[in-house]
C-alpha positions as CSV (number, residue, x, y, z in Angstrom):
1,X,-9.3,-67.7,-12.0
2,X,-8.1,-67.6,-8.3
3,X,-4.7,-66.6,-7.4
4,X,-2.4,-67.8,-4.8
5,X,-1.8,-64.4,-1.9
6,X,2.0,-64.0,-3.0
7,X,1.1,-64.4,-6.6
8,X,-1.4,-61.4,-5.5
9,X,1.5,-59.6,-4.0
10,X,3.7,-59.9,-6.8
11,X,1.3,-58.3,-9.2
12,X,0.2,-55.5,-7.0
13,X,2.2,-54.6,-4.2
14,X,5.6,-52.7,-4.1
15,X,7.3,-53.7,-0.7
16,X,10.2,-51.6,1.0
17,X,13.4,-52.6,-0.2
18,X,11.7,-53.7,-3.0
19,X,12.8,-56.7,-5.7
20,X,11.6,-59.5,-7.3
21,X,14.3,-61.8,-5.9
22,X,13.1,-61.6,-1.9
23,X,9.3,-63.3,-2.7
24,X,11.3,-66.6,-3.1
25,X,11.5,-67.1,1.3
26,X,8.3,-64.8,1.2
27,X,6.0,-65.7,4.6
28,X,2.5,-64.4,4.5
29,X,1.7,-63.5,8.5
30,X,-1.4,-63.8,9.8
31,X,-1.2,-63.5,13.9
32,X,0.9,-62.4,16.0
33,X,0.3,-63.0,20.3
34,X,3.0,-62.0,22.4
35,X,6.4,-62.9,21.4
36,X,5.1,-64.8,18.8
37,X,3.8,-64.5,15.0
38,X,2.1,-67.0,12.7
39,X,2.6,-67.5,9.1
40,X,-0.3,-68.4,6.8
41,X,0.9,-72.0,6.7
42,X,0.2,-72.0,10.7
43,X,3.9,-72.3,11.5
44,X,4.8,-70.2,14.4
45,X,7.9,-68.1,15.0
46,X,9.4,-66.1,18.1
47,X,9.5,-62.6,17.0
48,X,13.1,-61.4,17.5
49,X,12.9,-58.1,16.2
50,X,9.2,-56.8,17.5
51,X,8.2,-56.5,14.6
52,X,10.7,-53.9,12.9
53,X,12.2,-52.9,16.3
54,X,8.6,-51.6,17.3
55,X,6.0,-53.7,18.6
56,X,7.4,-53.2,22.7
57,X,4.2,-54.7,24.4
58,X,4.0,-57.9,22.3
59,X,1.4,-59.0,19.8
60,X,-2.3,-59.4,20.2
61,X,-3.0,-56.8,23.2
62,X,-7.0,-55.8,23.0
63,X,-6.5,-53.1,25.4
64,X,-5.1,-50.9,22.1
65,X,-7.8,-52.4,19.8
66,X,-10.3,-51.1,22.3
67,X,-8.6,-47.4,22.4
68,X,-8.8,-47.5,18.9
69,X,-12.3,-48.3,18.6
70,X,-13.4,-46.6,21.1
71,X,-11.9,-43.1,20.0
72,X,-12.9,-43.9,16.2
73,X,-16.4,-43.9,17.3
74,X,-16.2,-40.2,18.7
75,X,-13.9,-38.7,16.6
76,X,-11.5,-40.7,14.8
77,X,-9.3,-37.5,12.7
78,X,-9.8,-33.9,12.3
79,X,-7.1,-31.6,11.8
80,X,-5.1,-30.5,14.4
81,X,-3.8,-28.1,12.2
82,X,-2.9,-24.3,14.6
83,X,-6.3,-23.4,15.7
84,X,-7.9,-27.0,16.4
85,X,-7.1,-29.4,18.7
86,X,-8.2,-32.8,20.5
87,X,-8.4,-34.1,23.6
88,X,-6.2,-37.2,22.9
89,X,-3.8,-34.9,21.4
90,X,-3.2,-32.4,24.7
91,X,-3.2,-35.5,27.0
92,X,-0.5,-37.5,25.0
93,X,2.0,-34.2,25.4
94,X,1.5,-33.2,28.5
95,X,1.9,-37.5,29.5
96,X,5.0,-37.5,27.3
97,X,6.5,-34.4,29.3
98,X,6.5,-36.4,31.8
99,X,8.8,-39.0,30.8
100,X,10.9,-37.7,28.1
101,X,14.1,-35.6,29.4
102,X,13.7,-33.2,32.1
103,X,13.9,-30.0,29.6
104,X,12.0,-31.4,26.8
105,X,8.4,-30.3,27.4
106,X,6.7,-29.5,24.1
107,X,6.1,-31.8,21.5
108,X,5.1,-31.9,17.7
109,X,3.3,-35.4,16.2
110,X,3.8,-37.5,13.0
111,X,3.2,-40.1,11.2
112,X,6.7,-41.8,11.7
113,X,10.5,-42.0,12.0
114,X,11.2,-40.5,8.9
115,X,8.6,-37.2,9.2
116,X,10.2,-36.6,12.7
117,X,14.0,-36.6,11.4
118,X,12.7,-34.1,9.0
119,X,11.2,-32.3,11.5
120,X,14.2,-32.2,13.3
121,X,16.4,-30.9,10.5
122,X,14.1,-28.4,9.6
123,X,13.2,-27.3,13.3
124,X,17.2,-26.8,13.9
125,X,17.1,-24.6,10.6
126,X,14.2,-22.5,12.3
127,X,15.6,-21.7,15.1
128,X,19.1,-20.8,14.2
129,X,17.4,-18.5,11.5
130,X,15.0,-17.0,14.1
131,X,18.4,-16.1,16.0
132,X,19.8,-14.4,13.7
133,X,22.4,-17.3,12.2
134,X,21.0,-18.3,8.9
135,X,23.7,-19.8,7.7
136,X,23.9,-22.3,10.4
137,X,22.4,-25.3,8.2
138,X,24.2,-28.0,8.2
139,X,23.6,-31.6,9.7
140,X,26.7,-34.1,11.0
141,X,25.2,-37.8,11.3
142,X,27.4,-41.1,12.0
143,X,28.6,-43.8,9.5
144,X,26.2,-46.9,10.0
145,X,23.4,-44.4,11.4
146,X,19.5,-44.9,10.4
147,X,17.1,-41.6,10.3
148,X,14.8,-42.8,7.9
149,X,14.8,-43.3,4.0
150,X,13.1,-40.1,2.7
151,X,15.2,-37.5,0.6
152,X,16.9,-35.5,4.1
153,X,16.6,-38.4,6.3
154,X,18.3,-41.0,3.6
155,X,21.3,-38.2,3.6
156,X,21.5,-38.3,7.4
157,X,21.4,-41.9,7.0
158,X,25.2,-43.8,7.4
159,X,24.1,-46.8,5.5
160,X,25.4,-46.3,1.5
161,X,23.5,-48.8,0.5
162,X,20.4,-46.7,0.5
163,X,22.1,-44.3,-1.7
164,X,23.1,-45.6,-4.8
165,X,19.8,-45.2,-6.9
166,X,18.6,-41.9,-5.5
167,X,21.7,-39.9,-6.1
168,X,22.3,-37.2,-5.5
169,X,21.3,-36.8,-1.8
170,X,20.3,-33.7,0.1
171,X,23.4,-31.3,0.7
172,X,24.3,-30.1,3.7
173,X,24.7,-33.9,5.4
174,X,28.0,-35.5,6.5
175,X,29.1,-38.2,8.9
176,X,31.3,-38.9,11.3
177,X,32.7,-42.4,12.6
178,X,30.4,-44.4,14.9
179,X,31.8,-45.3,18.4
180,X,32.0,-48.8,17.3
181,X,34.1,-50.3,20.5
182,X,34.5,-53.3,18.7
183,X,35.5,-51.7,15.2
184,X,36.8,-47.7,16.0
185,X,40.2,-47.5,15.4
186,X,41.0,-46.0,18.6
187,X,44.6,-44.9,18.5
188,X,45.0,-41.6,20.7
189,X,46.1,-43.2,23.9
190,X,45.6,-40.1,26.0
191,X,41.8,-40.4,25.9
192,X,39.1,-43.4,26.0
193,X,37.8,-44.7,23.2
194,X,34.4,-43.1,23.9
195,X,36.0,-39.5,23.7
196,X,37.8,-40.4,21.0
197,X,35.0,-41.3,18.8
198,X,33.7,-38.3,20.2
199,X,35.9,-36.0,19.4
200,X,35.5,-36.9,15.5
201,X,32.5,-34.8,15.9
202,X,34.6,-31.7,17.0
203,X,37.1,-32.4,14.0
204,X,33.8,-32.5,11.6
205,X,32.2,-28.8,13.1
206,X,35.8,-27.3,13.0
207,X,36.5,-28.4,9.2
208,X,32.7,-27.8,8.2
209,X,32.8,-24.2,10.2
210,X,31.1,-23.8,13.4
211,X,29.1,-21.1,11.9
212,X,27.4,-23.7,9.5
213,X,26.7,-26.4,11.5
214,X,23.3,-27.0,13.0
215,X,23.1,-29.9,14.3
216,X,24.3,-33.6,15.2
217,X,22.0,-36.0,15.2
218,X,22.4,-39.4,17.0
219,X,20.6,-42.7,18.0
220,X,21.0,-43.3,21.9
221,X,22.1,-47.2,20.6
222,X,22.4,-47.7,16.5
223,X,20.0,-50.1,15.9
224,X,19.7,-50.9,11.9
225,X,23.7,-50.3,11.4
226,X,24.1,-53.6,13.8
227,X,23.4,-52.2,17.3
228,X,26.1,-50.2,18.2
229,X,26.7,-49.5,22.1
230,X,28.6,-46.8,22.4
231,X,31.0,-46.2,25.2
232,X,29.3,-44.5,28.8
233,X,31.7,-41.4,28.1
234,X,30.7,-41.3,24.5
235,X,27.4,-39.0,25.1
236,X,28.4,-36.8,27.9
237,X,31.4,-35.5,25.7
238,X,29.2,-35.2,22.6
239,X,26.8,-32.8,25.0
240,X,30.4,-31.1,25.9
241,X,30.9,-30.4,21.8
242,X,27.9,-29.4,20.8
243,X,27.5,-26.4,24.1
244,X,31.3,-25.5,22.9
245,X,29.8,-24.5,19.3
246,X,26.6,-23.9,19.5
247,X,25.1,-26.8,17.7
248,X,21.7,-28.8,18.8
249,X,22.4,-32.0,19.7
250,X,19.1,-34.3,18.1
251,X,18.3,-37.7,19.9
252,X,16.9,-39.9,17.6
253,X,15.1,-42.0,20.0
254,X,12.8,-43.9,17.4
255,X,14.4,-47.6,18.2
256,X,15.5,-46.5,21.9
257,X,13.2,-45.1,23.2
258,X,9.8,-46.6,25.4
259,X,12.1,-49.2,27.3
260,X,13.9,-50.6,24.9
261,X,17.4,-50.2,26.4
262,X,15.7,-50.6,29.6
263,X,15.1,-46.7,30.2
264,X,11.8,-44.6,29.1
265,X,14.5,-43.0,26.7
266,X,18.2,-43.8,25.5
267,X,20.3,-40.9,26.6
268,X,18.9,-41.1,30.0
269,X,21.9,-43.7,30.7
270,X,24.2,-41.2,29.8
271,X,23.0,-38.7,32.1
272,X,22.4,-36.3,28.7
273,X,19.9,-34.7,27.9
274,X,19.2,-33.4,24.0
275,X,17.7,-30.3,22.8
276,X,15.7,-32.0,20.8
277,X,14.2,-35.5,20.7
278,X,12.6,-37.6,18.1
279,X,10.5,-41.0,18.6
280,X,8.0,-43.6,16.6
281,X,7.8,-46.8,16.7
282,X,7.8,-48.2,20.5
283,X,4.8,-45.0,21.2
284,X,2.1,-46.8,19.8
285,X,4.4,-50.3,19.9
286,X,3.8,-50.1,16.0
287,X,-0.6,-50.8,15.9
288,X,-0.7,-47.6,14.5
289,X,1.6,-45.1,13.0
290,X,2.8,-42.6,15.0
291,X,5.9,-40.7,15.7
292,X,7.1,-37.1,16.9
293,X,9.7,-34.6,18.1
294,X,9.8,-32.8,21.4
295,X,12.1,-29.7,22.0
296,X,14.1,-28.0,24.6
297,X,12.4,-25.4,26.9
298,X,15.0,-23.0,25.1
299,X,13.7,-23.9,21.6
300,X,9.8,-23.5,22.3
301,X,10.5,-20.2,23.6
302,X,12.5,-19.2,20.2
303,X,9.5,-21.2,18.1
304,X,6.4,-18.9,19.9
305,X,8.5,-15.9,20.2
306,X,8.6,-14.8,16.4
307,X,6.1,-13.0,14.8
308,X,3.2,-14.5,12.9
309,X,5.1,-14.2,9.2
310,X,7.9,-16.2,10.6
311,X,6.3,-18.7,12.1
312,X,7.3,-22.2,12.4
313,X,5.5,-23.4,8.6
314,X,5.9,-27.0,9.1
315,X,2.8,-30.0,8.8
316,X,1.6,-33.0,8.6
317,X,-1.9,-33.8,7.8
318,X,-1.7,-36.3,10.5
319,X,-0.3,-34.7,13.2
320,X,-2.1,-35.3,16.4
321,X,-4.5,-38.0,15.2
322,X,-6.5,-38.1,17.4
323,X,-7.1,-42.1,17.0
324,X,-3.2,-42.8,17.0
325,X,-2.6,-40.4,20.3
326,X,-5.3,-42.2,21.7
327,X,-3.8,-45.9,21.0
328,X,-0.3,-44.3,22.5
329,X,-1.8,-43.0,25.8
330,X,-3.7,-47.1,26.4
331,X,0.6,-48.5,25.1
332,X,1.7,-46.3,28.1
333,X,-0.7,-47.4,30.2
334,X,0.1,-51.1,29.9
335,X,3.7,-50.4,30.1
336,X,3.5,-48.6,33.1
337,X,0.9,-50.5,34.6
338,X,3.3,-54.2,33.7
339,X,6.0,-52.4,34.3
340,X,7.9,-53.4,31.1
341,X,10.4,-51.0,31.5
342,X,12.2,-52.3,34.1
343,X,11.1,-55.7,32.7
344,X,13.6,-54.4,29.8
345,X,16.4,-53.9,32.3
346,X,16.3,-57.2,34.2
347,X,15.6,-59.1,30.6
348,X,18.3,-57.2,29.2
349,X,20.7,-58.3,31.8
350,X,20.0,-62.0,31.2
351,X,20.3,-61.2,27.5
352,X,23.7,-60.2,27.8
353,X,24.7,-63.1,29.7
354,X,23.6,-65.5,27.7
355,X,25.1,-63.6,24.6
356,X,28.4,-63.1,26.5
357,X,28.9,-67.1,25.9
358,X,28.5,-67.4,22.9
359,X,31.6,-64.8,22.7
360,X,34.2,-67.8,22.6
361,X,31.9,-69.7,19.6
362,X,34.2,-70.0,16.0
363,X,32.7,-67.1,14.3
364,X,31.9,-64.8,17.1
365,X,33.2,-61.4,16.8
366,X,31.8,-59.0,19.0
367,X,28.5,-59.5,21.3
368,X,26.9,-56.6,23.0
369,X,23.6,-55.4,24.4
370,X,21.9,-52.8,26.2
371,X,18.2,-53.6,27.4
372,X,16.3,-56.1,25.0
373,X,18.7,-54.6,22.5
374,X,21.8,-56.5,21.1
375,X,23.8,-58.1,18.5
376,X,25.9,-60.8,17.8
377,X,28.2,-60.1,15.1
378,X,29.9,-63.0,12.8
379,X,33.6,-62.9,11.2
380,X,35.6,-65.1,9.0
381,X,38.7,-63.8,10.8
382,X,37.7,-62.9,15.1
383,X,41.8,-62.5,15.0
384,X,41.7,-59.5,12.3
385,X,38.2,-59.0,12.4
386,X,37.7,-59.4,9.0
387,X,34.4,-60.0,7.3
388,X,32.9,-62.0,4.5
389,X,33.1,-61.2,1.4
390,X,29.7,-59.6,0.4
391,X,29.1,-62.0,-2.7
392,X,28.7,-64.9,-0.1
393,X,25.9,-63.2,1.2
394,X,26.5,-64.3,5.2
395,X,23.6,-61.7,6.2
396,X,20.7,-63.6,4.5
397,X,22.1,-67.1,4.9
398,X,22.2,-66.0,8.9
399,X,18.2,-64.7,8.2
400,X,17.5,-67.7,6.4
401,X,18.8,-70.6,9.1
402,X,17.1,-68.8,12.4
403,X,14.1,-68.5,9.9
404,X,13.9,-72.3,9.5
405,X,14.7,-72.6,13.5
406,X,11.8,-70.7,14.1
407,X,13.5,-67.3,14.9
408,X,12.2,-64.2,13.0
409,X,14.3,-61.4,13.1
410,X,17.3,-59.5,10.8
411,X,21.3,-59.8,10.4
412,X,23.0,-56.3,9.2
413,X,26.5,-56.2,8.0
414,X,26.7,-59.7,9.2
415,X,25.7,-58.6,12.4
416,X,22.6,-60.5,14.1
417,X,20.1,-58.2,15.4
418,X,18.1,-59.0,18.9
419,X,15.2,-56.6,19.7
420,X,12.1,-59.0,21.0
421,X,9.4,-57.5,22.8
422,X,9.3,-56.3,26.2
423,X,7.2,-59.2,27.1
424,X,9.3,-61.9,26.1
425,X,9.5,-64.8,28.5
426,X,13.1,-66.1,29.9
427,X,11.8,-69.2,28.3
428,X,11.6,-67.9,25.1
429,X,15.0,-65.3,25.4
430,X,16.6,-68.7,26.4
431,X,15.4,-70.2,22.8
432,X,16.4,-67.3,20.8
433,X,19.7,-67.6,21.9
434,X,20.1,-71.1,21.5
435,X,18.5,-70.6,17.8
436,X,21.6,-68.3,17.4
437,X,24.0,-70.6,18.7
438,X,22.4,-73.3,16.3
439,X,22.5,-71.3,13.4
440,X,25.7,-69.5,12.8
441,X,28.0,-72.8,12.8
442,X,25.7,-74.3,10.2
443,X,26.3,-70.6,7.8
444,X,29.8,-70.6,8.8
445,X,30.4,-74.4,7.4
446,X,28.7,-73.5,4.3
447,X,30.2,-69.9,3.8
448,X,33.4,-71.5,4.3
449,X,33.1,-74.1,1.8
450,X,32.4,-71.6,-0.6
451,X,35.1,-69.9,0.1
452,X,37.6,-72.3,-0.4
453,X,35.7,-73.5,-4.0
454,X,37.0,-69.9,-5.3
C-alpha cells in the first residue's frame, strides 16, 4: 500500500520542536535556487530566513556540490583526532585566521552551534583550571539568548520555553537582561542605555563572585530571541567588564557571523574583540554541517603549555572533516569572490529603510536591522508596548499569512524575523517587505476580533 510523504514523516520521523499538531501546514521542500525554495506541490517561496539563518550564498550553488564531490573522492573522513590531520583541515584555519578577529588565530572544528557552545564552556573551564582558578566555573548568558538546545547550551540558552521538559538544567548558568533598546527598562539617567544594559553584567559577576565566574557569552545580534540590536556602546563596555574581573568574554558568532550583519564577524562593529569565538551555520552556508571555536592568542598558549595529563580532553568524531572543511573553504571562495559581504552591508541598508516605514503601520512596535538581519516586532498596545496574549497565538498566525503570500521565514515572541540570503535581489527584498506589510494588518484584524469575543 503506498503512502502519502507526510504520512511517511508522521510514522517515522521525529522533527525538532517536535509535535503532532505542526504536520497540519507541513510543506514538503524539494529545491531551493537562490533566494528561493520549492514545495513539493511546485509552489515557490522567497526564503526569508536562509534556511534557518544559514544558507548566506543562496540555494542551488554547484560550486559547493563540486568541493564536496570532489574531496569525497580522495578522502572523504578520517579522524583528525591529535596525531592525524588533513589538508582541507590546515587550510580552513589558517584561511579563517585571516578573517576572524585580529587575536583569534587557532581554531577547533565541529559539527554545529551547539558542539561549539559546549566547546566554549568547557574551554573557559580549561583554562581557568590550568591557571590555577578552579573554581572559576560559572557561565552568565542574556535573557532571550540562543546557544543551542543540548543539556549546557539549553542552560545558557534565555528562551524558557526550551526548558520546561528537560528540568533541571546544567548549574552553573545565569542570565542577565538583554540590551533590548526597544524593551530595557533603562532608568539610570547618568549613563546610555547601552552601558546600562551593560552594566547588568557587572551586577551579575559581583553577586555570583568574581572568583566563580568564567565567562559571558554573547551573540554579536540575538537572532532567535527576535533580533536584538544592541546599542554601539553595549560591547565595548562588556569588553571593559569582563578585563575588570577576569572573565572570557565568548562571541557566539553562529547567526552573525560570514556577512550577515554586513561584517566577516559581528563584534567587528563594535570595535571588540572576544577571547574566544564560536561559529556554524553561515561557514558552509548550511550544505553541510559544520561549526567551530577559535581562541585568543592568550588561550592557545595556556591550552599547549600544560603537560600531556592535563591536556585539553575534548572531541568530536567529526572534527576537521575533511569533506565539510573542504565545502567551507569553495563558501569562502564565492563570498569573497561575489563579494557578498559588502553585498550584506549595502542590502542591509535598503532593508532598514524599507522597514523604517513600516514603523508608523497599526501594530508596529519596534523595527530594527543590522546587515540582512532584522525584525519587525507586532503589539496590541505600540503606546505601552504591550503584547498579545499568548493563547492568541499572534506568532504562528504571523508564520501562517507570509506563508500563504509566499514568504518563508519565522515570527518569535511576536517578533518577525528577516535573515534572507546574501544574494537576495532588491527585487525580491522589496517583496518581502511588502509581504510583511500585507500580512500583519490581516493577523491584527483577526487577533483583535478575538480578543474582543473574550
Amino acid at each position: 500500500m503506498s503512502t502519502t510523504p507526510l504520512a511517511t514523516d508522521q510514522a517515522h520521523l521525529m522533527h525538532p520542536l517536535h509535535h503532532p499538531s505542526a504536520y497540519a501546514g507541513t510543506r514538503v521542500w524539494v529545491k531551493g535556487e537562490g533566494a528561493r525554495i520549492t514545495d513539493a506541490t511546485g509552489r515557490e517561496y522567497l526564503d526569508g530566513l536562509s534556511g534557518l539563518w544559514n544558507v548566506n550564498i543562496g540555494h542551488g550553488r554547484r560550486e559547493l556540490a563540486d568541493a564536496a564531490q570532489k574531496q569525497m573522492s580522495t578522502l572523504a573522513f578520517h579522524s583528525a583526532y591529535a596525531g592525524g590531520t588533513n589538508e582541507q583541515a590546515i587550510r580552513l584555519a589558517e584561511r579563517l585566521s585571516g578573517l576572524a578577529y585580529p587575536s583569534i588565530n587557532t581554531f577547533f572544528f565541529t559539527s554545529g552551534g551547539a558542539e561549539s557552545s559546549e566547546s566554549s564552556f568547557k574551554t573557559a573551564r580549561f583554562y581557568w583550571k590550568a591557571l590555577g582558578k578552579p573554581d572559576k566555573i560559572k557561565v552568565i548568558s542574556r535573557q532571550r539568548a540562543y546557544h543551542g538546545l543540548t543539556l549546557a547550551a539549553m542552560s545558557a540558552t534565555g528562551l524558557p520555553a526550551f526548558w520546561p521538559m528537560f528540568e533541571p538544567r546544567t548549574p552553573g548558568f545565569s542570565h542577565i537582561e538583554a540590551p533590548d533598546p526597544y524593551r530595557f527598562a533603562h532608568t539610570d539617567t547618568r549613563v546610555s542605555l547601552g552601558v546600562a544594559a551593560a552594566n547588568k553584567l557587572e551586577e551579575a559577576i559581583l553577586r555570583e563572585g568574581p572568583d566563580t565566574v568564567a565567562a559571558f557569552i554573547a551573540e554579536p545580534v540575538q537572532g532567535a530571541g527576535g533580533v536584538i540590536v544592541p546599542p554601539p556602546d553595549y560591547f565595548p563596555r562588556i569588553r571593559q567588564i569582563c578585563d575588570q574581573y577576569d572573565v572570557l568574554l565568548i562571541a557566539d558568532d553562529v547567526i552573525t557571523g560570514f556577512g550577515r550583519t554586513g561584517t566577516w564577524f559581528g563584534l567587528q562593529h563594535y570595535g571588540v574583540e572576544p577571547d574566544i569565538m564560536q561559529f556554524a551555520k553561515g561557514i558552509t552556508s548550511g550544505y553541510v554541517p559544520l561549526g567551530g571555536i577559535g581562541v585568543s592568542d592568550r588561550i592557545r598558549e595556556v591550552i599547549n603549555g600544560v603537560g600531556p595529563g592535563q591536556r585539553w580532553m575534548h572531541a568530536f568524531t567529526y572534527s576537521g572533516h575533511p569533506t565539510c572543511c573542504a565545502v567551507a573553504l569553495a563558501n569562502l571562495d564565492v563570498m569573497e569572490r561575489e563579494g557578498l559581504v559588502e553585498r550584506a552591508k549595502t542590502s542591509g541598508a535598503r532593508l532598514l529603510e524599507k522597514l523604517t516605514a513600516l514603523a508608523s503601520m497599526d501594530g508596529v512596535g519596534h523595527v530594527r536591522a543590522l546587515g540582512l538581519m532584522g525584525a519587525v516586532e507586532v503589539v496590541a498596545d505600540p503606546g505601552t508596548k504591550q503584547l498579545f496574549p499568548p493563547a492568541l497565538g499572534v506568532s504562528q498566525k504571523l508564520m501562517d499569512g507570509m506563508l500563504e503570500r509566499g514568504l518563508y521565514t519565522r515570527a518569535v515572541m511576536d517578533c518577525i524575523c528577516i535573515a534572507p540570503p546574501l544574494v537576495t535581489t532588491d527585487a525580491e527584498l522589496d517583496r518581502i517587505v511588502d509581504i510583511i506589510a500585507d500580512t500583519i494588518p490581516a493577523v491584527l484584524t483577526s487577533a483583535r476580533a478575538a480578543m474582543a469575543k473574550a
